[in-house]
C-alpha positions in Angstrom: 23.5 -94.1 147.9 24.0 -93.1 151.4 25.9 -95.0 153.8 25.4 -93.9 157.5 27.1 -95.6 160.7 26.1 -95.6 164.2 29.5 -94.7 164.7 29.8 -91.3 162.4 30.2 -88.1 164.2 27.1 -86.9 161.8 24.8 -90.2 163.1 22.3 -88.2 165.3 21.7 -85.4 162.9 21.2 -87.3 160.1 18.7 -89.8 161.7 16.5 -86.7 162.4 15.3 -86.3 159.2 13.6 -89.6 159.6 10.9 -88.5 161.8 8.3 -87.5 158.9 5.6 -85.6 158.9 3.3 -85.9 155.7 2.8 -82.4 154.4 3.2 -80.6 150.7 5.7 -77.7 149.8 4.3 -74.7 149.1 5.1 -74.6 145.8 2.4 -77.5 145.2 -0.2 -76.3 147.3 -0.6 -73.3 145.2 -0.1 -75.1 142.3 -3.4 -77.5 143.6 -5.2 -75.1 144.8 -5.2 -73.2 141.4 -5.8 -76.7 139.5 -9.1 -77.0 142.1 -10.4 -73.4 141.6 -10.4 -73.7 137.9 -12.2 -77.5 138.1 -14.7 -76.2 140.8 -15.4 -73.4 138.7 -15.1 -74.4 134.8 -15.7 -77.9 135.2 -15.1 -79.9 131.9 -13.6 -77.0 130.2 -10.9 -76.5 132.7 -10.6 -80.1 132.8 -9.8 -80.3 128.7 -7.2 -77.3 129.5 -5.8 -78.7 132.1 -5.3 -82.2 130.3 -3.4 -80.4 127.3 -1.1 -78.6 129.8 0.0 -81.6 131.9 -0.3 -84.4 129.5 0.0 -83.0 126.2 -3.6 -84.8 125.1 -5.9 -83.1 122.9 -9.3 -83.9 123.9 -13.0 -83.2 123.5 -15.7 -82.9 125.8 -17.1 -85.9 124.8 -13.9 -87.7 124.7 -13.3 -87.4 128.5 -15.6 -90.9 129.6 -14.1 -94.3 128.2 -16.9 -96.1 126.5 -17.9 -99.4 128.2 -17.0 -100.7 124.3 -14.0 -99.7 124.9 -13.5 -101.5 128.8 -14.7 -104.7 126.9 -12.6 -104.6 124.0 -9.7 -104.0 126.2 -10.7 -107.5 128.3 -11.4 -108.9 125.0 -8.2 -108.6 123.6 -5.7 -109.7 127.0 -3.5 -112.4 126.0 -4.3 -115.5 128.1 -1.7 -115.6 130.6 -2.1 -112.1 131.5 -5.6 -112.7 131.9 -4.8 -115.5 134.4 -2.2 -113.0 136.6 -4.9 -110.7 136.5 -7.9 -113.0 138.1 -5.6 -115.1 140.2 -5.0 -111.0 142.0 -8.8 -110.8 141.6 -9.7 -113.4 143.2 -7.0 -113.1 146.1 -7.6 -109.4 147.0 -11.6 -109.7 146.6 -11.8 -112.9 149.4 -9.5 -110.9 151.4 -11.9 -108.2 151.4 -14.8 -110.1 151.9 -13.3 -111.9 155.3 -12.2 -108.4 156.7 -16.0 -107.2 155.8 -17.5 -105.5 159.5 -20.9 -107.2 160.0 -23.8 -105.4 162.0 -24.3 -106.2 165.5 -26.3 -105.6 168.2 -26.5 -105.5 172.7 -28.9 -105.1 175.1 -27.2 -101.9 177.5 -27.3 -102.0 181.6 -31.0 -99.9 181.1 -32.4 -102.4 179.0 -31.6 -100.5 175.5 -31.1 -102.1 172.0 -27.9 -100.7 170.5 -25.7 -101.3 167.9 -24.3 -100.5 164.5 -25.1 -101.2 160.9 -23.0 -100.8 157.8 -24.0 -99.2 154.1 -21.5 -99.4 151.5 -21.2 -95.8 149.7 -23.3 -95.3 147.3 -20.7 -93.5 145.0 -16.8 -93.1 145.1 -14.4 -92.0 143.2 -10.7 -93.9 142.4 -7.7 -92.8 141.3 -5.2 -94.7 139.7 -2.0 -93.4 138.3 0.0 -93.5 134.9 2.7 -92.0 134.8 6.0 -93.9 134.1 4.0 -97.4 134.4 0.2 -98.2 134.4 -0.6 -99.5 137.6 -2.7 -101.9 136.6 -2.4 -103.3 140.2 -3.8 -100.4 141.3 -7.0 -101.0 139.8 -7.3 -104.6 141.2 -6.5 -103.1 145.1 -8.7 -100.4 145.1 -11.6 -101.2 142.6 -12.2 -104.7 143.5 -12.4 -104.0 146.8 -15.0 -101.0 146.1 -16.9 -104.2 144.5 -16.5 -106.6 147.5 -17.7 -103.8 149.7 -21.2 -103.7 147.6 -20.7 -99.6 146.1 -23.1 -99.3 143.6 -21.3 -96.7 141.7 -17.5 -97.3 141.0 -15.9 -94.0 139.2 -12.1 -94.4 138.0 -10.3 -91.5 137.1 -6.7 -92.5 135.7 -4.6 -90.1 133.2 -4.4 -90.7 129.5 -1.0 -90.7 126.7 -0.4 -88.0 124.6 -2.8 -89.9 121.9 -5.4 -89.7 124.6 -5.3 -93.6 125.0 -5.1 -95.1 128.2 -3.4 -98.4 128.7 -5.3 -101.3 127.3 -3.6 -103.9 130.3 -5.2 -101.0 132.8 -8.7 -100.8 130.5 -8.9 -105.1 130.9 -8.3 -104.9 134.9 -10.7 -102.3 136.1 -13.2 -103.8 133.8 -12.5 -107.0 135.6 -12.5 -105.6 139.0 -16.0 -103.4 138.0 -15.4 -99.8 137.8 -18.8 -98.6 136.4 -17.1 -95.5 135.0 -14.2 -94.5 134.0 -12.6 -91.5 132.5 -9.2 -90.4 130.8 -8.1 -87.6 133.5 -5.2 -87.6 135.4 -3.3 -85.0 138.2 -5.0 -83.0 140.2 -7.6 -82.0 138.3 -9.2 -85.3 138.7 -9.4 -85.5 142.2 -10.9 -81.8 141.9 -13.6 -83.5 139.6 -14.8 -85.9 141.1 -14.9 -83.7 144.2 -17.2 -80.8 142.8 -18.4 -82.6 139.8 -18.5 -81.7 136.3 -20.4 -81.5 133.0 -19.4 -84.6 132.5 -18.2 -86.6 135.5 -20.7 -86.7 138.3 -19.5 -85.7 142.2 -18.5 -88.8 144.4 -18.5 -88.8 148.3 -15.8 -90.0 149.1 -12.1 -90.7 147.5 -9.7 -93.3 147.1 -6.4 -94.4 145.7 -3.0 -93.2 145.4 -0.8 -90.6 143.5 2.0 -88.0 143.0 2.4 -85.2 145.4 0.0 -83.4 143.7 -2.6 -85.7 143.7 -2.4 -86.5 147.7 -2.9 -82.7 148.0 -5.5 -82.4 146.2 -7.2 -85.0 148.4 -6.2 -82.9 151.2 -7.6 -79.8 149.8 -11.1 -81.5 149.2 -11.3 -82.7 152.3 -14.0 -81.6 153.9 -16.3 -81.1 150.3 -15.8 -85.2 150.5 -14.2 -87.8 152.5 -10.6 -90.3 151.1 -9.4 -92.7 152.5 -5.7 -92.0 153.3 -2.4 -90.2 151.5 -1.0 -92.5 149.6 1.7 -90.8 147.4 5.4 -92.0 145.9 6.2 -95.3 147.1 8.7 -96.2 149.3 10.2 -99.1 151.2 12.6 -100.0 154.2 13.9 -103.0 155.4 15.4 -104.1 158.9 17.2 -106.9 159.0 19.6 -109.2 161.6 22.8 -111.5 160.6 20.0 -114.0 158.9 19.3 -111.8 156.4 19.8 -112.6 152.6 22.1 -110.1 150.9 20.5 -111.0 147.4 16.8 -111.2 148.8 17.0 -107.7 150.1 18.8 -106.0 147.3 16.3 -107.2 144.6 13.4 -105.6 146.8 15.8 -102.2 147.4 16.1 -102.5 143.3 12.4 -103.1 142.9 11.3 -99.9 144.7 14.0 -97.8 142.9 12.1 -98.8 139.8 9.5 -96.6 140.8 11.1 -93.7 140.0 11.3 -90.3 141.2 10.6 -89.4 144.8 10.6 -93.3 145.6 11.8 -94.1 149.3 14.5 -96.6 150.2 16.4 -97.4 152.9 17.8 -100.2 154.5 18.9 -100.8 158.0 20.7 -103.8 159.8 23.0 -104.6 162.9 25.6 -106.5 161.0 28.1 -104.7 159.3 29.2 -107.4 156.8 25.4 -107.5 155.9 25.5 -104.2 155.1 28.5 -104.5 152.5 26.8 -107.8 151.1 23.6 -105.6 150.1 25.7 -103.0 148.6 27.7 -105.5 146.5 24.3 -107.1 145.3 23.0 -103.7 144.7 25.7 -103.1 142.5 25.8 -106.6 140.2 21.6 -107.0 140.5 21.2 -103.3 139.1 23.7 -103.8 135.6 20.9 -106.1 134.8 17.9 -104.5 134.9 15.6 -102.3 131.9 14.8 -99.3 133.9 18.6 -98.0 134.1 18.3 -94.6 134.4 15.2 -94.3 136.7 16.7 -96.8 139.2 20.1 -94.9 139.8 18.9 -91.6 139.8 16.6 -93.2 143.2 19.7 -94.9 144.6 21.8 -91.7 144.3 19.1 -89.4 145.7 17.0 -91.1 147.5 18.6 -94.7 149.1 20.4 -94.7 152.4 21.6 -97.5 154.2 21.9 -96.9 158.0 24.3 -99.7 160.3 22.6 -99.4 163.6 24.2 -100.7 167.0 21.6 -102.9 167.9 17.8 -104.2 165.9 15.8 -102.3 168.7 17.6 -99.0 167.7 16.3 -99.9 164.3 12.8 -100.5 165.1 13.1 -97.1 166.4 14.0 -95.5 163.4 11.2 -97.4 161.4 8.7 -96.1 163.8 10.0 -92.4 163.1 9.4 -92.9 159.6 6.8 -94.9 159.1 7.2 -96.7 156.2 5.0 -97.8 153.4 6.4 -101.4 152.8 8.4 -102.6 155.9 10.3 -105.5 155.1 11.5 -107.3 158.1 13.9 -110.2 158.4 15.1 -111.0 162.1 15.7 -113.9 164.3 13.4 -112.7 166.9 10.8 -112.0 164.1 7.8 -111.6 166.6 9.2 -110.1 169.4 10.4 -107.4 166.7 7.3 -107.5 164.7 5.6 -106.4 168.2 7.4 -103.4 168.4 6.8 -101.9 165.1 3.8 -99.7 165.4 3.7 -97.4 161.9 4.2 -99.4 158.9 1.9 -99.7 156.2 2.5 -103.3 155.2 5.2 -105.8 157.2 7.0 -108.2 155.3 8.1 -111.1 157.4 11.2 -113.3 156.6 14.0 -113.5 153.5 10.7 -115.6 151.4 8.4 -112.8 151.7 8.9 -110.2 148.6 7.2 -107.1 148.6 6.2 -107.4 144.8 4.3 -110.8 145.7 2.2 -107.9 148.1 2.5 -105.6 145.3 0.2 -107.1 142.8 -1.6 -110.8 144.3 -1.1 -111.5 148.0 -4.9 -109.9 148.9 -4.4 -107.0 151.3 -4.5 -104.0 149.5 -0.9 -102.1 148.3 -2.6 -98.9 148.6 -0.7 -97.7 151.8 0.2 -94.7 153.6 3.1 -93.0 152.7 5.4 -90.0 153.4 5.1 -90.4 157.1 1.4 -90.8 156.7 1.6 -94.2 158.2 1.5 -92.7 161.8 -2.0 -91.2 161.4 -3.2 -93.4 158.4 -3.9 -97.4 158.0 -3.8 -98.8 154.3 -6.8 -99.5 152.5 -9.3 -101.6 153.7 -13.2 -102.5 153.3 -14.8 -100.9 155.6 -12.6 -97.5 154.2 -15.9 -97.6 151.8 -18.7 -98.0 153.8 -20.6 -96.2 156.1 -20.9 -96.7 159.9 -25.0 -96.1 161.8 -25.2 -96.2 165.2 -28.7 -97.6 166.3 -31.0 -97.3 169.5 -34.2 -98.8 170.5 -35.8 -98.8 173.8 -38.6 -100.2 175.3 -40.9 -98.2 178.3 -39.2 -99.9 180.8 -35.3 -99.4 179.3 -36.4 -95.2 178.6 -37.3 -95.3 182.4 -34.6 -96.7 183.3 -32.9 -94.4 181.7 -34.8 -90.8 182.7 -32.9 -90.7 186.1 -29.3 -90.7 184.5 -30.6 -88.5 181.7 -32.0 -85.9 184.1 -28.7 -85.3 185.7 -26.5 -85.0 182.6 -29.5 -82.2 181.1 -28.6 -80.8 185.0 -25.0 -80.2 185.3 -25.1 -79.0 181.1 -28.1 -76.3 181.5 -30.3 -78.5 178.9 -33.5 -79.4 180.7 -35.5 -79.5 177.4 -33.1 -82.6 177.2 -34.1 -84.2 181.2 -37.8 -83.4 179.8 -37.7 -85.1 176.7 -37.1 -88.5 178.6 -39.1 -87.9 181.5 -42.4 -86.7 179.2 -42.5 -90.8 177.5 -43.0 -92.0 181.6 -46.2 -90.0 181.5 -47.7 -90.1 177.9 -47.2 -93.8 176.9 
């Protein structure tokens, strides 16, 4: 891990680095953009290709679509206390949705018109959910149930498949739970391709969800435009800020918990108080002897942690908006007045009680967030990510009247009188 001080010769350069764009190398672009071509224009054949080459899974056609036999065998068969975890999530991340739901509304304007807006859930959408080193079956929970809140008829879930062409029987039992209506065995970017163009076998979508490698964010920004997503979510990262009151133990088990992720995970802590700082590295150190995922954790820590001693929290809060963290843990006396200033995190963490894990997998706002410096463009994922906004307008005689002398000099000044016309003709005819 890295170790920077407010007081190294190096501190300014180093802290440069922290103000992220979100963007791809080139190297994966064209890597993408040859996975899309071959999707877009062989559909399920480059999709069984594809499949072999970047998960080593011999499939067919037919094979490509899990059966819903198979979604309710996999519910069938969860073990009662994982069945619990899985519906307590359920049940926590569907109410959330359903409070932060937009409602129609409606106003009477200064001319006398009826506006407002209306909502339509999508009537399609595809979801991705990842493999990888760990089935994120959490995943399926924060981005299908909400789907399902939101009232979208048709759920599709791409996720990648093992070498045996399985896919995770824990993953199978949660998006049955939280109602995918399809699902299929395809991972990478050739997912996102498919359910962007559509294939033989999988059926275009409208817009996209859910999070991924770098590979899989740009191949949601290469379809952009073909269908909507909802934000980049890609390798996960977390930072935490943190005064004199906070817990040396508590913020080295959530530093240890992001590691776990694996490659390409983001970490980085940053405090005021120099003997917090050696207290986090100590923990670090003991908590990490201890844990199953060994090799994945230190090769994060040595690559990808840095701790940063700042002179002051405010400089810190600085530093966090620049890069825009995922999961923002923050611990602080003046935990408000902070909390105020932070303007890019995906998710805030308040206090030495509040783990990122419990937000991870049951809290109820969703954990798909942005990531990679995303979070200064991009909110996480949220309800009304999956349905569509209608503006509507109704006027009376008297309101278009009203109206007509306002109309007639925009039409003026912009050369458009078949626009001025168009008002003034209802005064005469109705």
């Amino acid at each position: 891990m890295k170790i920077i001080r407010y007081t190294d010769a190096f501190f300014v350069d180093e802290l440069r680095r922290f103000d992220r764009r979100a963007e791809a190398s080139e190297a994966v672009r064209e890597v993408v953009g040859d996975v899309v071509k071959a999707v877009r224009e062989r559909g399920d054949e480059a999709l069984i290709e594809l499949t072999k080459k970047f998960d080593a899974a011999e499939l067919r056609v037919r094979d490509l679509r899990v059966s819903q036999d198979e979604l309710q065998a996999a519910w069938d068969g969860v073990e009662p206390r994982v069945r619990e975890a899985l519906e307590a999530s359920h049940r926590n991340v569907s109410e959330f949705a359903r409070q932060s739901m937009r409602k129609n509304w409606s106003m009477v304007n200064e001319q006398g018109a009826e506006v407002g807006e209306v909502f339509h859930p999508y009537q399609r959408v595809g979801l991705y959910v990842p493999g990888g080193t760990a089935p994120l079956v959490s995943t399926s929970l924060m981005t299908v149930a909400i789907a399902a809140a939101a009232g979208v008829p048709e759920i599709v879930v791409c996720t990648p498949c093992g070498k045996d062409g399985t896919v995770n029987p824990g993953l199978l039992a949660a998006l049955k739970l939280a109602g995918a209506t399809e699902v299929y065995r395809v991972g990478g970017s050739q997912a996102i391709a498919a359910m962007a163009y559509g294939t033989g076998t999988i059926k275009p979508v409208v817009k996209i969800f859910g999070p991924g490698n770098a590979y899989v964010v740009e191949a949601k920004r290469q379809v952009f435009g073909v269908v909507s997503v909802d934000l980049l979510p890609g390798p996960s990262e977390v930072m935490v800020l943190a005064d004199k009151t906070g817990n040396a133990a508590c913020i080295a088990a959530d530093l240890l918990a992001q590691a776990e992720h694996g490659k390409d995970s983001g970490v980085a802590f940053i405090t005021d108080d120099e003997g917090l700082l050696g207290d986090v590295v100590r923990e670090m150190e003991v908590q990490g002897e201890k844990l199953s995922r060994q090799q994945m954790i230190k090769s994060v820590l040595e690559k990808e942690c840095v701790l940063i001693l700042v002179p002051t929290l405010e400089d810190g809060v600085e530093l966090v908006n620049a890069y825009a963290p995922e999961h923002l843990s923050l611990i602080a006396e003046r935990e408000e007045e902070i909390m105020q200033m932070v303007r890019t995190a995906g998710a805030i963490f308040l206090g030495n009680a509040s783990p990122v894990a419990v937000g991870d997998f049951l809290a109820g706002p969703s954990h798909t967030l942005p990531t990679g410096g995303a979070g200064k463009s991009f909110p996480g994922l949220t309800t009304e990510m999956f349905s569509r906004r209608t503006s509507v307008v109704r006027l009376s005689k008297e309101a278009c009247a009203k109206s007509e002398p306002i109309v007639r000099v925009f039409s003026e000044i912009e050369g458009l009188d078949a626009h001025g016309e168009s008002v003034a003709i209802r005064g005469r005819v109705l």
